[in-house]
N, C-alpha and C positions, 0 to 999 in steps of 0.2 A: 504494500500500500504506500501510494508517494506521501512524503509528508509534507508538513502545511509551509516549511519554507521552500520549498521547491514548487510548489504551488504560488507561492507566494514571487518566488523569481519567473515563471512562466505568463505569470499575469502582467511583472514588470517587461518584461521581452515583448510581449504581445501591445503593451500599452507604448513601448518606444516607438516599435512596427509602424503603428496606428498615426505616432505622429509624424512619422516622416511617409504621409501617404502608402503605406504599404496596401497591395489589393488585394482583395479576396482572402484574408487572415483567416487559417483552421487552425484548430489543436486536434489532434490526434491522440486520446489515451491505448496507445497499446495493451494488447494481452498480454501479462505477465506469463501465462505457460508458453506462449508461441514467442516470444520476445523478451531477451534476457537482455539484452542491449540499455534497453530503457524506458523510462516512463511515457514521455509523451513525445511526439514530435509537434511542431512550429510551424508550422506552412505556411509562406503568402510569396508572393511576386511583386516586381516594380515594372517601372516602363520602360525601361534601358539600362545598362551594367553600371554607369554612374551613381540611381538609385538606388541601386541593388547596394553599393556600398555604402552611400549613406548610412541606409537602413542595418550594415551589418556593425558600423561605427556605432551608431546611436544604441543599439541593442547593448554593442559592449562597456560605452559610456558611462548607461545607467545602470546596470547593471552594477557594475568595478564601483562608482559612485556611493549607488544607494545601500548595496551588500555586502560590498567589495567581493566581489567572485568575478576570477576570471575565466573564461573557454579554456577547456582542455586542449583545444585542438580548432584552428579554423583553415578549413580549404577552400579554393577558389575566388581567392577576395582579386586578387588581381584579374583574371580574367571577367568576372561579374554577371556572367551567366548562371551559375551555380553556387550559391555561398551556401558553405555550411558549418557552424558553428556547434561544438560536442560541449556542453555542460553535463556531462557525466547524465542529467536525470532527467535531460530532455534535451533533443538536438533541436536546432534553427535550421528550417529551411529556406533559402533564398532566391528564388528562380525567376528569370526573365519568362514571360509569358509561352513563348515557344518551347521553353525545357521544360517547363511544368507539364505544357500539355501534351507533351513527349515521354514524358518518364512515368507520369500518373501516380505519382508515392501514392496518393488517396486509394488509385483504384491497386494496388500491389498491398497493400496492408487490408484486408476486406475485416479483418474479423476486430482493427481499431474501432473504436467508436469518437464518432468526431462531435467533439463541444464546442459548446459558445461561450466566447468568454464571462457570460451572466452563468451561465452554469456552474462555471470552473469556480467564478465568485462567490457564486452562492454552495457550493460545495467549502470553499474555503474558509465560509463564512461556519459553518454549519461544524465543520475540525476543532475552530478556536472557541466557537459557544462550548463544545463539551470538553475541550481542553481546560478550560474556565470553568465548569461545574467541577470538573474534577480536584484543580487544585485548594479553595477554598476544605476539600475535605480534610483532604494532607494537614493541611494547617491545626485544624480543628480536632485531629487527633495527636499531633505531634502537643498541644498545648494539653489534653487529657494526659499524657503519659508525665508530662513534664510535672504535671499537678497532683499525679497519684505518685512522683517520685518524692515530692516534697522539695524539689530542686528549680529555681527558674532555669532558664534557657537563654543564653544570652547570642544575637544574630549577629553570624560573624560579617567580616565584608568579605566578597568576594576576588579573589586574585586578582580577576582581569580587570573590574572596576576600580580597584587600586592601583595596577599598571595603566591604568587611563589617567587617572590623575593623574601617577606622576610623569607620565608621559605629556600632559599637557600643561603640568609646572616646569616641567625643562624645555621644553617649546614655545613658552612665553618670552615674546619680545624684551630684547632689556634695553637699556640707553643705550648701548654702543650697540646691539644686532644693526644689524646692514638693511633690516627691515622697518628703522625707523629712521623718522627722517632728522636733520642737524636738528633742527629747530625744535623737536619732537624732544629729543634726544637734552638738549640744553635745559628745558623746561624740568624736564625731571634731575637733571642732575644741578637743580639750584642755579645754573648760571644765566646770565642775560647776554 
């Protein structure tokens, strides 16, 4: 069963698509018994090979941006006929109109079943509602045990949001960084 952040990247892929006019956008959920490859594929087309790499730029953009995840693997991006992009749990497919309706991935996968991205949404929506009924439980028994130990529980922080601070206390501008400006720079360091 795919989970909800790979759902969750497949709807960002789909909504970069979208905005760089990509045409005719399908998602493809493969059969897990006939297809060990991967979750879903990405289907659409541009109007010419130009597009075609817009639309594979944009994809990996937001993507790297929003998730930071990059493609395992992207072929075809220089010729622009064919892009295809391997995110491990779902590939991109990029095709100039002619190769699409040449190769027919839709009609070669028959036993996919093809969604719409309201679907995929509301399926996604539908993981994180009972992802959310579930944890509120967790909680509510972890505070029973604590209270039948006679011990509070005190909540630790987490490693990586502590490597986020201090990743972004040492990444803080200082007066002399090169990212500030003289005047910037003098201001803080008391002089005129």
């Amino acid at each position: 069963m795919p989970s909800t952040e790979t759902q969750q990247l497949l709807l960002a892929a789909a909504a970069a698509a979208d905005d760089k006019k990509a045409e005719d956008i399908r998602i493809l959920a493969l059969d897990p018994a006939e297809s060990g490859l991967t979750d879903y594929f990405l289907i659409s087309n541009g109007t010419n090979e130009r597009q075609n790499a817009a639309i594979a730029d944009e994809i990996e953009i937001r993507l790297k941006r929003d998730f930071g995840v990059y493609p395992n693997s992207v072929e075809g991006r220089r010729q622009g006929e064919w892009i295809l992009m391997d995110y491990v749990d779902f590939i991109v497919h990029i095709f100039s109109a002619e190769k699409r309706a040449f190769y027919g991935l839709e009609r070669l996968r028959k036993s996919a079943t093809s969604l719409s991205i309201a679907d995929l949404n509301a399926e996604l929506k539908s993981a994180i509602a009972a992802t959310r009924a579930k944890a509120p439980k967790a909680k509510s028994q972890s505070k029973k045990a604590s209270t039948a130990t006679g011990r509070k529980t005190v909540a630790k922080k987490s490693p990586a949001k502590s490597a986020r601070k201090a990743v972004s206390k040492a990444s803080a501008p200082t007066p002399t960084s090169p990212g500030r400006s003289k005047r910037a720079a003098k201001k803080l360091s008391g002089k005129k």
